[in-house]
C-alpha positions in Angstrom: 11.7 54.4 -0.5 9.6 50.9 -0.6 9.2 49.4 -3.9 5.4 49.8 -4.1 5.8 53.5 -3.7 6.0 54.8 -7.1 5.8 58.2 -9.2 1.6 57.4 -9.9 1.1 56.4 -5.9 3.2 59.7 -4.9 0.7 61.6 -7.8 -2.3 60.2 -6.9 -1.6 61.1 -2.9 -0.7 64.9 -3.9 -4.0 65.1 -5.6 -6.3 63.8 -2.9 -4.4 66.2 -0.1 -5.2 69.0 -2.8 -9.0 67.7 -3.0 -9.1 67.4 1.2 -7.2 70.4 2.2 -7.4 73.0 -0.9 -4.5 75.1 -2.1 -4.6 77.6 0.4 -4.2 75.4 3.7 -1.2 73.3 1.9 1.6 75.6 2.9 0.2 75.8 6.4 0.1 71.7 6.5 3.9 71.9 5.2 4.8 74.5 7.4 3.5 72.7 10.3 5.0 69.6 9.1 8.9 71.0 8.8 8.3 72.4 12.8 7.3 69.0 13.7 9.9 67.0 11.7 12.9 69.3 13.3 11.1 69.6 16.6 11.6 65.5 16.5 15.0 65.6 15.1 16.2 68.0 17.9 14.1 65.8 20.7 16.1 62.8 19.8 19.4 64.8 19.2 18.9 66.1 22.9 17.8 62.2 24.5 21.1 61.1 22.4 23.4 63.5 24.6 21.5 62.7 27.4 22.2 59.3 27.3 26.0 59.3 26.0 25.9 61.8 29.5 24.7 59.4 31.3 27.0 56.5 30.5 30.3 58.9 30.0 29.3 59.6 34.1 28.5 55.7 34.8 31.9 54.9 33.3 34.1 57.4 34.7 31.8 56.0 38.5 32.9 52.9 38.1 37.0 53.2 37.3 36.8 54.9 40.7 35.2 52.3 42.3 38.1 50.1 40.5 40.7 52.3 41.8 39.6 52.2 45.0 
């Protein structure tokens, strides 16, 4: 966490989302939040094995080309 974050910034941010969004549309936001953040996380999880696919195939290419 940055240094300029502290327990009074993190305070004074839950109170104004409070004031903007009320306490009934909070659990929504953080629902919709969680799906987003894992949505991401599995994105990037799937370009990851993509890409280690992609080179693993590139590699085992080009010791045939050596062989040959």
């Amino acid at each position: 966490m940055p240094n300029w974050i502290g327990p009074w910034e993190i305070g004074i941010l839950l109170v104004i989302v409070l004031v903007v969004f009320g306490p009934k549309r909070l659990p929504e936001l953080g629902s919709s939040l969680g799906k987003a953040i894992t949505g991401f996380k599995k994105g990037l999880k799937d370009s990851n094995d993509e890409l280690r696919k992609a080179v693993a195939e590139t590699s085992e290419v080009d010791e045939e080309e050596k062989k040959s």
